[in-house]
LOROTOR-481258 format. One record per residue (C-alpha): residue number from 0; x, y, z. Coordinates in steps of 0.05 Angstrom, whole numbers, plus 5000, padded with zeros to 4 digits. Layout:
+-----+------+-------+------+
: num : east : north :   up :
+-----+------+-------+------+
: NUM :    X :     Y :    Z :
...
+-----+------+-------+------+
// end
This chain:
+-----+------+-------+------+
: num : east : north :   up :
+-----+------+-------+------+
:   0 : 2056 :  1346 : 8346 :
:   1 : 2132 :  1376 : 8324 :
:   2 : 2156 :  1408 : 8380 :
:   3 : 2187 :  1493 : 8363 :
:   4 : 2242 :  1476 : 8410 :
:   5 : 2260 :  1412 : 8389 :
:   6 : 2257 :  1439 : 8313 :
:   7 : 2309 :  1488 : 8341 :
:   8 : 2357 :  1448 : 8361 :
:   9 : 2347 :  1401 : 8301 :
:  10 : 2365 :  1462 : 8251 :
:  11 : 2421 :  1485 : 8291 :
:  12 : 2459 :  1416 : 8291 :
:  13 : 2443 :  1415 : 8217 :
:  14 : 2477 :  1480 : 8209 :
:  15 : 2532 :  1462 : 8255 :
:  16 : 2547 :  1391 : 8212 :
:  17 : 2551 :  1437 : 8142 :
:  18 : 2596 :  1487 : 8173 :
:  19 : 2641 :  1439 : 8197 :
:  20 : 2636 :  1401 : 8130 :
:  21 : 2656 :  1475 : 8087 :
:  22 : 2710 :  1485 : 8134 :
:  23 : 2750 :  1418 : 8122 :
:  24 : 2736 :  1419 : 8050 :
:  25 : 2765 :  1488 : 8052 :
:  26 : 2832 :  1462 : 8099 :
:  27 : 2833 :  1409 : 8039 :
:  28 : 2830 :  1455 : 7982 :
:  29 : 2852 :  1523 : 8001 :
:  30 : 2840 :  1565 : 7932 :
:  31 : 2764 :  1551 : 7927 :
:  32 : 2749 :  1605 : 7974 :
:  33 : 2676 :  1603 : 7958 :
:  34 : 2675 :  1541 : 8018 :
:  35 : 2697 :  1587 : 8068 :
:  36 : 2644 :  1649 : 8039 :
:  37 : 2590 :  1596 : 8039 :
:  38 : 2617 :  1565 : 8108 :
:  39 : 2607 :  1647 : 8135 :
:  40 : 2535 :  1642 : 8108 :
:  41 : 2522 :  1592 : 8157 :
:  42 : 2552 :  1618 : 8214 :
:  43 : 2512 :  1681 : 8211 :
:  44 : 2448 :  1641 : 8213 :
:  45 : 2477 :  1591 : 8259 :
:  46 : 2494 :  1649 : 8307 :
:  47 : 2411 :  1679 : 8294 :
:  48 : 2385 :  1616 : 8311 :
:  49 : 2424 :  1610 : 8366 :
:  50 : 2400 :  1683 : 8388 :
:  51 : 2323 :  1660 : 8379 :
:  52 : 2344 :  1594 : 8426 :
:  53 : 2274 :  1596 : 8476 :
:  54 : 2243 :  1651 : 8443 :
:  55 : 2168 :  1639 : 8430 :
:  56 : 2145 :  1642 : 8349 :
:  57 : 2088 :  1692 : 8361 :
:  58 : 2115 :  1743 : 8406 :
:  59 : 2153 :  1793 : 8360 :
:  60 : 2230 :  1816 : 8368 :
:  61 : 2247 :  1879 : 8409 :
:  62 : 2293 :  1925 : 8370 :
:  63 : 2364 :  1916 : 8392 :
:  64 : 2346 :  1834 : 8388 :
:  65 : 2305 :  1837 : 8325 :
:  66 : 2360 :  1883 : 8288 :
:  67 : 2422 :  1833 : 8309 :
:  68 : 2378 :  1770 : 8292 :
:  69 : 2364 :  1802 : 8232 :
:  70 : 2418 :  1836 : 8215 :
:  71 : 2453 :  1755 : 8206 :
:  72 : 2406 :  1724 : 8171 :
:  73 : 2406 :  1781 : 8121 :
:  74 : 2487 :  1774 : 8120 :
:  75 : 2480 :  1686 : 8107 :
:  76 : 2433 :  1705 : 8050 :
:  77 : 2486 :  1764 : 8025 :
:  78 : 2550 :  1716 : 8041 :
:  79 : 2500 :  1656 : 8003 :
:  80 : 2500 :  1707 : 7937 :
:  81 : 2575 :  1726 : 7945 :
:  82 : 2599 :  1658 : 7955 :
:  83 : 2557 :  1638 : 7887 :
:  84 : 2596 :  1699 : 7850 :
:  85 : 2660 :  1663 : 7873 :
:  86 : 2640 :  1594 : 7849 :
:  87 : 2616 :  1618 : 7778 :
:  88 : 2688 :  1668 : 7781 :
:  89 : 2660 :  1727 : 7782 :
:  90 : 2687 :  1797 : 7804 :
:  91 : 2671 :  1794 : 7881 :
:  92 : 2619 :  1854 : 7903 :
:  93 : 2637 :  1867 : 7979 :
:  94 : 2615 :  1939 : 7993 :
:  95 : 2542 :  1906 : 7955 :
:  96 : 2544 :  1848 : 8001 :
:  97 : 2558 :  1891 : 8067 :
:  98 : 2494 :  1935 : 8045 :
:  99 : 2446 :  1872 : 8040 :
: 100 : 2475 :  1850 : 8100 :
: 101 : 2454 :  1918 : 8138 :
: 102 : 2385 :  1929 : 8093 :
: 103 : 2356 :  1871 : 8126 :
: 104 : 2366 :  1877 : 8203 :
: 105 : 2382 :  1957 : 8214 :
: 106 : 2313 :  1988 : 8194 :
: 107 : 2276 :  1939 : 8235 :
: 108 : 2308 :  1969 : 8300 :
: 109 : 2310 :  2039 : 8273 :
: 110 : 2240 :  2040 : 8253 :
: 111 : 2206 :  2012 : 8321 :
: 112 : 2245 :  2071 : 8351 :
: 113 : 2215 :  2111 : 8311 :
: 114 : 2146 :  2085 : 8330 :
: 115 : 2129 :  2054 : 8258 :
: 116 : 2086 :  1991 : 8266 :
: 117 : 2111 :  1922 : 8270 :
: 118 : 2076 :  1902 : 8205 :
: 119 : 2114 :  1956 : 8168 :
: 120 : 2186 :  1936 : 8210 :
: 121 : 2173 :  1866 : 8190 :
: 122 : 2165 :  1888 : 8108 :
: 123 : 2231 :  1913 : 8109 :
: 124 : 2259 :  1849 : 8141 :
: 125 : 2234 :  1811 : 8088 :
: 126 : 2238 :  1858 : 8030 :
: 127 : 2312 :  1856 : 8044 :
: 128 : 2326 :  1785 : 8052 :
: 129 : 2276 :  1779 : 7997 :
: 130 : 2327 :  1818 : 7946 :
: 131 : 2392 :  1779 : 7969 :
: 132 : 2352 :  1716 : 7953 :
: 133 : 2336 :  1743 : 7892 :
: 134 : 2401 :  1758 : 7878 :
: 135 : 2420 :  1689 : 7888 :
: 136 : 2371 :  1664 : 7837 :
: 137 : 2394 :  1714 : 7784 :
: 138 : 2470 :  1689 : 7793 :
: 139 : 2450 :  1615 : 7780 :
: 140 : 2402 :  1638 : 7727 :
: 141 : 2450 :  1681 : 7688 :
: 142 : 2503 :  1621 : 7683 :
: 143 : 2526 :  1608 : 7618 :
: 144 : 2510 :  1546 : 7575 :
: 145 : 2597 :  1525 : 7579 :
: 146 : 2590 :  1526 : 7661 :
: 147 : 2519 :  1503 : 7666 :
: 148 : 2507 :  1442 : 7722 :
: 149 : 2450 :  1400 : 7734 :
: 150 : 2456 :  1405 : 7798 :
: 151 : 2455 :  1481 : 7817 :
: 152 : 2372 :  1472 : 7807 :
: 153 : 2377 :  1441 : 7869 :
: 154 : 2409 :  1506 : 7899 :
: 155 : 2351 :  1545 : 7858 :
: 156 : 2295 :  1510 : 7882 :
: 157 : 2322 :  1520 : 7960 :
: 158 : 2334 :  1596 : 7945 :
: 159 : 2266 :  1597 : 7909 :
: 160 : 2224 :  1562 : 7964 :
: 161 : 2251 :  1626 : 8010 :
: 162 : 2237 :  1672 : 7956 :
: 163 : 2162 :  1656 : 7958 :
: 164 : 2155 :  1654 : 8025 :
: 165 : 2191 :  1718 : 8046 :
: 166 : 2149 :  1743 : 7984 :
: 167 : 2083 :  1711 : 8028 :
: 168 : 2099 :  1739 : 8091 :
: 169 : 2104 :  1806 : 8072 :
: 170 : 2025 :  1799 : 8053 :
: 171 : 2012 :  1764 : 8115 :
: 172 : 2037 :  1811 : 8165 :
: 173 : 1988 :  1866 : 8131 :
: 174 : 1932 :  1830 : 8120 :
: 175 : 1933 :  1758 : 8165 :
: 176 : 1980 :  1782 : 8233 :
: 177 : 1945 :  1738 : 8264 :
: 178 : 1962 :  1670 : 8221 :
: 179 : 2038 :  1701 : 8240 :
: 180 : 2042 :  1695 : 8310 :
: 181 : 1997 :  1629 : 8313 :
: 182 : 2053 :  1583 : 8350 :
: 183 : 2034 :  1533 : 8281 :
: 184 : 2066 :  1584 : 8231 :
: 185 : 2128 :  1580 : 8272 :
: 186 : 2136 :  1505 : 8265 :
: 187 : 2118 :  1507 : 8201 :
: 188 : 2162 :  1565 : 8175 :
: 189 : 2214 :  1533 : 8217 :
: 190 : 2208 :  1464 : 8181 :
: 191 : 2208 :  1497 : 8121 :
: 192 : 2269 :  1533 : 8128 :
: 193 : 2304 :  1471 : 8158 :
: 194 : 2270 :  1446 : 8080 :
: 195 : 2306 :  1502 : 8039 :
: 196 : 2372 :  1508 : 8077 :
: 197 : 2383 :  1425 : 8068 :
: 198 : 2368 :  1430 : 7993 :
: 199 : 2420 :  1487 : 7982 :
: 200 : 2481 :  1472 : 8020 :
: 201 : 2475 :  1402 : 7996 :
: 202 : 2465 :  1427 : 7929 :
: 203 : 2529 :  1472 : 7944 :
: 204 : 2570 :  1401 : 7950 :
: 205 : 2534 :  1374 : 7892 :
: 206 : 2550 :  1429 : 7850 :
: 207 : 2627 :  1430 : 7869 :
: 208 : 2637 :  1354 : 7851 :
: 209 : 2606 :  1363 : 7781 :
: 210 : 2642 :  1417 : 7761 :
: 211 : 2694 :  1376 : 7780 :
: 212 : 2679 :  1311 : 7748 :
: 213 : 2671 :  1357 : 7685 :
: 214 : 2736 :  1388 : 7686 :
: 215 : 2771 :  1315 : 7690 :
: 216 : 2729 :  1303 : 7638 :
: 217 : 2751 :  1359 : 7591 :
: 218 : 2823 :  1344 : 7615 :
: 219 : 2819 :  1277 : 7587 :
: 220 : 2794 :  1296 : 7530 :
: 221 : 2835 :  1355 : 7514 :
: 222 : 2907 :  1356 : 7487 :
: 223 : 2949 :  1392 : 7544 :
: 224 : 2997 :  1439 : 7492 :
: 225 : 2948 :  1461 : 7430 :
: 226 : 2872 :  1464 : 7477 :
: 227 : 2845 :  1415 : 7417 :
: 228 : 2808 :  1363 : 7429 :
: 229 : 2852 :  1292 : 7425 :
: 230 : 2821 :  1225 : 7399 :
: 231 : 2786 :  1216 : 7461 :
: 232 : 2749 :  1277 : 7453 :
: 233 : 2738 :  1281 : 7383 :
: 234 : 2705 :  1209 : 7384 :
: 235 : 2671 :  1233 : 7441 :
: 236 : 2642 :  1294 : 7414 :
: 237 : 2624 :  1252 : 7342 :
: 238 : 2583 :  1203 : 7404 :
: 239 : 2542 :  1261 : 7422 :
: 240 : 2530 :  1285 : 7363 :
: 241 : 2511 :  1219 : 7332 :
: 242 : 2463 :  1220 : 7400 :
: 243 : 2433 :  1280 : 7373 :
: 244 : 2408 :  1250 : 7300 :
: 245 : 2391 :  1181 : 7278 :
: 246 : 2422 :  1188 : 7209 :
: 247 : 2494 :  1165 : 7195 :
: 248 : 2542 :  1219 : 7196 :
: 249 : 2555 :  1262 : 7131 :
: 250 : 2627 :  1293 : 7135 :
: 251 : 2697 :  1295 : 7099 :
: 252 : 2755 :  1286 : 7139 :
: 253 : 2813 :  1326 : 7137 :
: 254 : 2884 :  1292 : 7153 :
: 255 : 2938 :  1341 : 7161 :
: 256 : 3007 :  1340 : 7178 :
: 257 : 3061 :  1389 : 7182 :
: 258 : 3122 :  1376 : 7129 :
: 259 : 3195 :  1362 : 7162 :
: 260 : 3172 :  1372 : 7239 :
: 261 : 3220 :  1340 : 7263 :
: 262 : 3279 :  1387 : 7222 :
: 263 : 3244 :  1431 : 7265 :
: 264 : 3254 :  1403 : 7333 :
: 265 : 3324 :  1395 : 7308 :
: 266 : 3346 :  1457 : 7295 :
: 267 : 3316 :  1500 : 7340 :
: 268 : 3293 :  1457 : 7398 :
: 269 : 3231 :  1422 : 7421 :
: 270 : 3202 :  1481 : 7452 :
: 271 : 3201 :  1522 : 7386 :
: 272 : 3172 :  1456 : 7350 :
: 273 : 3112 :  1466 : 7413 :
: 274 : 3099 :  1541 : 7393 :
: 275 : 3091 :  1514 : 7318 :
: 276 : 3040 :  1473 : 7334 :
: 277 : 3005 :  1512 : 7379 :
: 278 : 3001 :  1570 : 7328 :
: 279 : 2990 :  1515 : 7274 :
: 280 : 2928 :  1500 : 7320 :
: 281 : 2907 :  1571 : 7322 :
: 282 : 2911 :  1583 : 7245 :
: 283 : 2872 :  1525 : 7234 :
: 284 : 2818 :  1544 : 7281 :
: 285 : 2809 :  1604 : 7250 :
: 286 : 2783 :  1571 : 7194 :
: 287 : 2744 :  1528 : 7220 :
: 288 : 2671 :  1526 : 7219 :
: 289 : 2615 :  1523 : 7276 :
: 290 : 2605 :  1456 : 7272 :
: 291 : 2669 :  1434 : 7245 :
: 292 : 2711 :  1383 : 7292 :
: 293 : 2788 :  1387 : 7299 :
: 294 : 2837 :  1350 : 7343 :
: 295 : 2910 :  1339 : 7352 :
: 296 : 2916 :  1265 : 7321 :
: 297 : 2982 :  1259 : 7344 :
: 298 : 3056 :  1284 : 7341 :
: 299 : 3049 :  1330 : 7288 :
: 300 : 2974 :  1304 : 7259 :
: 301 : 2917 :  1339 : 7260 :
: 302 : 2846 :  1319 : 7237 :
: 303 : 2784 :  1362 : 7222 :
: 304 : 2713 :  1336 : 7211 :
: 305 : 2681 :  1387 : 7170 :
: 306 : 2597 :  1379 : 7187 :
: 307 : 2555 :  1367 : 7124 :
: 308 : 2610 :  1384 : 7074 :
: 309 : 2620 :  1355 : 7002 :
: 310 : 2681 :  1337 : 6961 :
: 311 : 2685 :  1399 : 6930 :
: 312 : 2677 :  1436 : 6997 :
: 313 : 2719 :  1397 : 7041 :
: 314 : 2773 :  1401 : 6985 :
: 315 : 2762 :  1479 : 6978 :
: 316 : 2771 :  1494 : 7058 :
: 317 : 2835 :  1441 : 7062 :
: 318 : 2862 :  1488 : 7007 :
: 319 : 2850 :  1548 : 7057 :
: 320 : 2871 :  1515 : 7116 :
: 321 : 2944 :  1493 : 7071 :
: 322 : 2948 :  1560 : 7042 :
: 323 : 2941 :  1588 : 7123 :
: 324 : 3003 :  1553 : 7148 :
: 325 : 3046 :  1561 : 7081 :
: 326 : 3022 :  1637 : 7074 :
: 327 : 3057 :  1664 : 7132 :
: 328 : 3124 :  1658 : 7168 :
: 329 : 3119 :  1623 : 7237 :
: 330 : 3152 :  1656 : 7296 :
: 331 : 3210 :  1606 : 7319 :
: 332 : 3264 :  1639 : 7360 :
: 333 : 3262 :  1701 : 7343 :
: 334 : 3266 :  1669 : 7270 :
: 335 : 3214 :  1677 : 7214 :
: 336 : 3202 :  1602 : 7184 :
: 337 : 3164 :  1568 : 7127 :
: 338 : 3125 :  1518 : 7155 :
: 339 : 3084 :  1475 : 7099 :
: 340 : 3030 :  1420 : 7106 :
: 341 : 3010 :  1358 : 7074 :
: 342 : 2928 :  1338 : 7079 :
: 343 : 2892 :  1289 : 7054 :
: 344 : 2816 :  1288 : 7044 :
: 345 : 2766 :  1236 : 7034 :
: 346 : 2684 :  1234 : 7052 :
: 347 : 2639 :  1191 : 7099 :
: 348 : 2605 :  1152 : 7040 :
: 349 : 2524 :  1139 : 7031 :
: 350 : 2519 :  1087 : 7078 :
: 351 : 2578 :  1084 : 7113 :
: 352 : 2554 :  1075 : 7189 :
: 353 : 2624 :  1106 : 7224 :
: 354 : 2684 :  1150 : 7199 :
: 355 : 2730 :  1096 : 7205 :
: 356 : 2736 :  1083 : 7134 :
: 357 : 2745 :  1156 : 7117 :
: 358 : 2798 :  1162 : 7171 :
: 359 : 2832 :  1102 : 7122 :
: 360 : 2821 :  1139 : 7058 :
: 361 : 2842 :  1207 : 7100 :
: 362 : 2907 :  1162 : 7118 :
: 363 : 2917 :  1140 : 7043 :
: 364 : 2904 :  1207 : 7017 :
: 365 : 2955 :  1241 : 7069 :
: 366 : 3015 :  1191 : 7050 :
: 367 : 3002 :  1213 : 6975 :
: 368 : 3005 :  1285 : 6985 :
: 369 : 3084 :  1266 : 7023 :
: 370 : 3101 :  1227 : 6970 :
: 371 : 3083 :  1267 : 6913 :
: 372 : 3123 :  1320 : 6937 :
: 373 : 3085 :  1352 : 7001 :
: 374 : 3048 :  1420 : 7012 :
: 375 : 2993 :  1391 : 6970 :
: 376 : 2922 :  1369 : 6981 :
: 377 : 2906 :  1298 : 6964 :
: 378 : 2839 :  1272 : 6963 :
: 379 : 2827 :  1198 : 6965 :
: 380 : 2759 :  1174 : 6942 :
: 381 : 2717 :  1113 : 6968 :
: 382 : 2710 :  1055 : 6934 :
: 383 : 2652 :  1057 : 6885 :
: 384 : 2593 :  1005 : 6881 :
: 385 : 2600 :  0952 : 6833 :
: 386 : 2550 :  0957 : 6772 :
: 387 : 2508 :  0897 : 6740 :
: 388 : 2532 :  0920 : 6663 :
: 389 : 2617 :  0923 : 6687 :
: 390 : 2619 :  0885 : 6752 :
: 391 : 2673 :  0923 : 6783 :
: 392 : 2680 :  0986 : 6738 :
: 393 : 2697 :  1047 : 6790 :
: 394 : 2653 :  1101 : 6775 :
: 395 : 2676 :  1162 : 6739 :
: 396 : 2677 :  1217 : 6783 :
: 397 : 2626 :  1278 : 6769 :
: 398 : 2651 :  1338 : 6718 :
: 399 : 2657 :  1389 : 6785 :
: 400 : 2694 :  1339 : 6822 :
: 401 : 2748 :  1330 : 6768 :
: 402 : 2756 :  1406 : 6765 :
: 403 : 2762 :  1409 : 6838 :
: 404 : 2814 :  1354 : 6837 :
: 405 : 2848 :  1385 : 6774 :
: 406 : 2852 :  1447 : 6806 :
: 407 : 2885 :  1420 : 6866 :
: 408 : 2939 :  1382 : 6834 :
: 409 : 2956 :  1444 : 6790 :
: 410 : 2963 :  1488 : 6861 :
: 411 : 3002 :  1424 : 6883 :
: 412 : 3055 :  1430 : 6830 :
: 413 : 3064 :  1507 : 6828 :
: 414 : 3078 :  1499 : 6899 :
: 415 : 3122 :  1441 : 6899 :
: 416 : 3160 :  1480 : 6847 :
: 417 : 3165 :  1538 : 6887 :
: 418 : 3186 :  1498 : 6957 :
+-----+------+-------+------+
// end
């Protein structure tokens, strides 16, 4: 048989070895300041249970003892739901968190003065700690898909277990007092706090080294100046989204480069050739699509997968996205500039597996569109399947697509004419 007193002790030392834990983590990394709310959490209930220390389970708290007891665990629940706020950066809510801290302690006192009944003391004990938990559930429930862990279910099955049981013993102390102050309730609401308490602070560390691992993640798949993905993470993202369908990928890629960069950096400095390309980035992402990729290649490179797009579409939107750098001035010291770019275009073919061979024809098409004059779009075709009747005839390409491409290299030449 568990002994109350020995369960005591065994939830105190717990508490003791989490606080300690919050507190170095917090000496380690100062500005994550929801360690030290969460590390406050646990020294209000570590002081309660302390408070409690020899106290038999089934003989109720007087009222100066029963509101300070209170009073703290109602504060580590309150400090619990702050301390979540802080981790998912949210505005903080103190004079909220001060209230939840008093609800749950200062009516128990005030209303055994007053001669109400224990049963009806005890409700608003758990009523109160009842709505911080609930609180707590909320904030981990209302994260956002972008900041969502794995692990904070942990934390929400801990704060849930309590929720049910506060819930349970508000129904108890009306209708089964008696099952309450049975000395077995107390080891057993004891052991299942001791349950509850594990499964969230642990969940608390869990939770802080995913969010980390994720944010190295992003970082090493991010480029540092524009906030585009770089190669990493746009062959990472076409991973996951291959993970999500069976069927080979059907795209056009979209090579673009920004004509005479490096005058740029020249004349006005490397800094003004940075603000180019991160309002290059900008312009292009406003033209960009839900599902549309787009990364910083490299140097002056970008590269867009457009999702489920055609020739005739993927050559339409690379005429947007080279009419949205050409059609307006950049900013550059103080300076309004002409900044131009050069794409090339080609399509993931039927039955190409990967967009290697696109990003070859992409390459291809690019070099054209510099050579032929730049500011142009250039689209580069894959090679077509040899035929029985003309062993290696190319195929003609369709009466829409010859428009499209006519179209473009009319654009092309009023432009280069113009530059």
């Amino acid at each position: 048989m568990l002994d109350f007193n020995t369960l005591q002790v065994a939830s105190i030392s717990s508490r003791l070895a989490f606080v300690v834990v919050f507190f170095v983590t917090l000496l380690r990394h100062p500005r994550e300041v929801y360690f030290g709310v969460w590390a406050g959490a646990l020294c209000c209930s570590l002081a309660a249970s302390i408070l409690m220390l020899g106290d038999p389970p089934s003989v109720p708290l007087n009222g100066v003892k029963g509101s300070a007891v209170y009073i703290l665990y109602g504060a580590s629940l309150a400090l619990s739901w702050a301390g979540l706020r802080h981790f998912y950066e949210r505005p903080p809510r103190i004079p909220q968190t001060l209230v939840l801290a008093l609800a749950s302690g200062l009516p128990y006192g005030v209303l055994l003065q007053a001669g109400a009944t224990m049963s009806w003391s005890l409700t608003t004990v758990f009523g109160g700690i009842a709505l911080s938990t609930a609180l707590c559930i909320m904030e981990i429930l209302r994260t956002p898909a972008s900041m969502r862990l794995w692990t904070q279910y942990i934390v929400l099955l801990g704060f849930s277990g309590y929720f049910c049981v506060f819930l349970l013993s508000i129904g108890v102390v009306h209708f089964a007092s008696e099952r309450l102050a049975s000395p077995e309730s107390g080891i057993f609401s004891l052991l299942f706090d001791l349950w509850c308490d594990v499964f969230i602070q642990v969940g608390y560390l869990a939770m802080v080294s995913e969010r980390a691992h994720l944010k190295l993640s992003r970082l090493a798949e991010t480029d540092p100046l524009t906030g585009l993905a770089n190669r990493r993470g746009l062959f990472a993202a076409m991973s996951r989204r291959a993970g999500r369908t069976p069927s080979p990928p059907r795209c056009a890629i979209l090579l673009a480069d920004i004509d005479h960069f490096k005058s740029i950096n020249d004349t006005y400095g490397h800094d003004s050739g940075d603000a180019v390309l991160i309002d290059f980035a900008e312009r292009f992402r406003s033209v960009m699509r839900k599902d549309d990729l787009i990364a910083r290649w490299g140097g002056e490179e970008f590269l867009v997968v457009l999702d489920q797009a055609d020739t005739t579409t993927a050559i339409a939107i690379a005429e947007r996205l080279r009419g949205m750098a050409a059609g307006q001035p950049f900013s550059v010291n103080g300076a309004a500039v002409t900044v131009t770019a050069s794409i090339g275009v080609s399509i993931v073919a039927a039955g190409e597996e990967r967009i290697e061979p696109a990003l070859s024809r992409a390459d291809a098409a690019l070099y054209a569109a510099k050579r032929d004059g730049r500011n142009r779009v250039c689209l580069e075709q894959p090679a077509a399947p040899l035929r029985a009747d003309t062993g290696a005839a190319r195929a003609e390409p369709p009466s829409g697509l010859r428009e499209a491409m006519d179209a473009v290299q009319i654009v092309g030449q009023q432009r280069s004419g113009m530059a």
